[in-house]
C-alpha positions, -999 to +999 in steps of 0.1 A: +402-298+207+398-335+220+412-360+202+391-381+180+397-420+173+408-411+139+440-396+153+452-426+170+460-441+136+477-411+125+502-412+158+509-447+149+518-435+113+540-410+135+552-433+155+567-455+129+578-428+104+600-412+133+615-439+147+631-448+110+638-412+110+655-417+146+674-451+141+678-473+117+686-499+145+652-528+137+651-540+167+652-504+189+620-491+160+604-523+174+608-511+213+599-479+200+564-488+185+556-510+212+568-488+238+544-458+220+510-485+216+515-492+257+515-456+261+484-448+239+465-475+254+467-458+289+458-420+272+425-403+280+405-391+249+397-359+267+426-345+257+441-328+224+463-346+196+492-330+205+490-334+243+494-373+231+520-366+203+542-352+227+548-380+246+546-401+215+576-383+202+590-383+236+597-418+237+612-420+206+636-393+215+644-409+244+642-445+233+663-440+205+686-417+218+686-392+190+670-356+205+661-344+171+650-373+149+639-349+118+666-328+119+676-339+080+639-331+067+638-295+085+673-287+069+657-295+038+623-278+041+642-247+051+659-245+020+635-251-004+614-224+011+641-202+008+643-209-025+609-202-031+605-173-015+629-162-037+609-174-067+576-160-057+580-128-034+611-108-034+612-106-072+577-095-072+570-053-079+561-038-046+522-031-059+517-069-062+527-076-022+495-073-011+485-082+024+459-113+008+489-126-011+514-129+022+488-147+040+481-170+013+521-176+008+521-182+047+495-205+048+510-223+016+534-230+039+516-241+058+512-275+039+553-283+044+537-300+077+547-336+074+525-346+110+490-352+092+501-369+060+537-388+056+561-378+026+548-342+030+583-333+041+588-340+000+560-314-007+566-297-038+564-265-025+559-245-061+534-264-072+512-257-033+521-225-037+508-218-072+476-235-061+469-218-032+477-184-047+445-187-070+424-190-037+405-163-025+407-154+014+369-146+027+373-106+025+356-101+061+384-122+079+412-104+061+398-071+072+394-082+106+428-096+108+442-061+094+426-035+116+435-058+144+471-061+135+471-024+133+453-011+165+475-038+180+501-028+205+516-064+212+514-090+189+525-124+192+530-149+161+531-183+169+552-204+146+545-237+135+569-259+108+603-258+095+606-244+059+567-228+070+589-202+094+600-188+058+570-175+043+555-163+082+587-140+073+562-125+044+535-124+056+550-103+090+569-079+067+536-065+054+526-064+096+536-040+121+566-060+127+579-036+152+553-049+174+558-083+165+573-112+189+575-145+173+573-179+191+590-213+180+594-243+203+622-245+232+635-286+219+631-305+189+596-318+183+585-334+150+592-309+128+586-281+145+607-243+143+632-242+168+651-212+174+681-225+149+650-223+123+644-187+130+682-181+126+676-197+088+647-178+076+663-147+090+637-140+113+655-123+145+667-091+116+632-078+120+613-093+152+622-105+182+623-144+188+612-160+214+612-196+227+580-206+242+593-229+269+583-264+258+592-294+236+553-301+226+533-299+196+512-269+191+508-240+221+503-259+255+500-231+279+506-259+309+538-268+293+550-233+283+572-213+305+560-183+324+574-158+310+559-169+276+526-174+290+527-136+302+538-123+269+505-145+258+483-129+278+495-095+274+489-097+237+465-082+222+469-103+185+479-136+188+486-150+152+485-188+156+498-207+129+488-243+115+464-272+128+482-283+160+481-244+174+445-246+168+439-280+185+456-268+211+445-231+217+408-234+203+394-237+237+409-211+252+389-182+260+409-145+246+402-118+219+424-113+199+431-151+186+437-156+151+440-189+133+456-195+099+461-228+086+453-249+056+428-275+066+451-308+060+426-337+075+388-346+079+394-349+117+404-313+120+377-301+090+350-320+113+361-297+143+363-264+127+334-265+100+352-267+070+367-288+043+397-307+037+417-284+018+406-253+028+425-220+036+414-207+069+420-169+085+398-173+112+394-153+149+389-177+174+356-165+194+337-174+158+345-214+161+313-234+157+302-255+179+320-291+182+307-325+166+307-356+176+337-380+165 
């Protein structure tokens, strides 16, 4: 997916949430913004958001000297999932875990992103998650992502957000986790699941973890190492989790690709023919065409 003008303001927003985040130094935030505004200037539009947020974040890591500027907010979001989880799935009766309900609680999840909209690192999580759970997943998708997970013989989960990385944990526990390797990011990066994440959500006691090779937004296959790249391509299901995997992976051609992500912007609603707000399960090869900024 290409970026679309609209997302220049939000990596400006970005821009000047992190580098409070990062320092509280006034005058290094000010080399930081102007050092990010150069940058974005020079940027070709034929590339995807998080191509650009990458080096966005880049420079403030490296301006402000702090390698993980939202280090605070993932420790957070980590525990209140936790605590959810708690809440909402492991004192449930095992006929109510249902297969529709762990991808709803993973996708609910999904909203702890804090990229698209500031302060949603303060998400109420309870409240997203009793909202979400009245949805109704299109049945078609959820049967397609089923019989793929099960005549699966690799599958590959692609992690997105701290605190998120807890309910994936569901949602995997009613897959074929034996078959399941899950991705998170190499370096800090927003607020992105690193492999200290995985750690919290007690993810490597029932799948293997895997770093993908690369300190950028989303799944950049350029940027990712090779031996993540041939795990990629060896998959048969590839699970992709939240909007910057599918700006990032929407364009590339394999069976097998599965989005899930709630919808969190108009830019990324445009590209994927739906509506703010809405709860996608979606294979990839069924992506309508794309309009026009």
């Amino acid at each position: 997916m290409n970026i679309y003008h609209d997302c220049v303001a939000c990596l400006i927003r970005q821009t000047v949430e992190a580098g409070r985040l990062a320092t509280a130094d006034l005058e290094i935030q000010d080399r930081i913004l102007r050092a990010v505004l150069g940058a974005l200037a020079k940027r070709s539009f034929d590339e995807s958001p998080a191509h650009i947020a990458r080096e966005v974040h880049q420079l403030v890591q490296g301006i402000s000297g702090n390698p993980d500027p939202y280090k605070e907010v993932k420790t957070r979001a980590n525990n209140s999932a936790l605590a959810a989880r708690r809440a909402c799935w492991d004192t449930l009766p095992a006929a109510a875990k249902s297969l529709e309900r762990a991808v709803l609680l993973a996708i609910a999840g999904n909203a702890m992103d804090i990229a698209p909209k500031s302060g949603r690192g303060n998400l109420d999580i309870m409240s997203e998650i009793g909202r979400l759970l009245s949805r109704r997943i299109d049945s078609n998708s959820l049967e397609n992502l089923r019989r793929a997970s099960q005549g699966a013989r690799r599958i590959l989960y692609l992690g997105d957000n701290a605190g998120e990385i807890v309910f994936d944990r569901i949602l995997i526990e009613m897959l074929p986790a034996e078959r399941i390797t899950y991705a998170v990011k190499a370096k800090p990066i927003l607020n992105d699941a690193t492999l200290l994440d995985a750690q919290a959500a007690g993810l490597p006691e029932i799948v293997e973890v895997i770093d993908n090779g690369s300190d950028a937004p989303g799944t950049i296959l350029d940027t990712c190492s090779p031996e993540f790249c041939k795990r990629f391509d060896e998959s048969d299901l590839v699970i992709a989790k939240g909007q910057a995997n599918y700006e990032t992976l929407c364009d590339v051609d394999k069976d097998g690709l599965y989005f899930l992500l709630l919808v969190k912007c108009p830019v990324l609603a445009r590209d994927i023919g739906a509506n703010v707000d809405d709860v996608v399960v979606r294979n990839a090869k069924s992506r309508p065409a794309r309009t026009q900024p």
